[in-house]
C-alpha angles and dihedrals in degrees: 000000000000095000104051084048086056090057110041076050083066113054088047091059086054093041091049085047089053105056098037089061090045089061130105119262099245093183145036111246124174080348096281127112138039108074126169099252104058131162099242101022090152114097096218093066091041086052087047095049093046091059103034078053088049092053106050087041084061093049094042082058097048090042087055096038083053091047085042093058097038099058089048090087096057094052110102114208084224105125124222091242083074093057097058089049098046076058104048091049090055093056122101117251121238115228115240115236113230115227 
């Protein structure tokens, strides 16, 4: 199950990249963009992008909030500090010289 929603996640990253890069430049910045021959100049498509681009925002959230609670389960509340200390107890001691 988590697999097919990884990768589901996946294709939806490449499809939002996608159609974020096949908009319309609205503004200037930097003073670059938004020429006047552009390869979609015509505001249907630009309507159609803008929602095709919303959509599969929306389902790229709800991909990552599902992964998300999936893997919930698998985390375990130990902390990191326990860890170190798990492997300081199973070193040897070193015996101290007496001077």
């Amino acid at each position: 199950m988590e697999n097919l929603i990884l990768t589901i996640h996946v294709i939806l990253a490449i499809l939002l990249i996608g159609s974020v890069l096949l908009q319309k430049s609205e503004g200037g910045a930097l003073g670059i963009g938004s020429g006047s021959d552009s390869l979609m100049s015509s505001r249907g498509a630009g309507s159609f992008l803008t929602k095709f681009t919303s959509i599969i925002a929306f389902l790229f959230i709800v991909t990552s909030i599902t992964l998300t609670a999936l893997h919930r389960d698998n985390i375990k509340s130990n902390s990191v500090l326990d860890k170190i200390e798990k492997k300081e107890d199973n070193l040897p001691k070193i015996p101290e010289s007496k001077q």
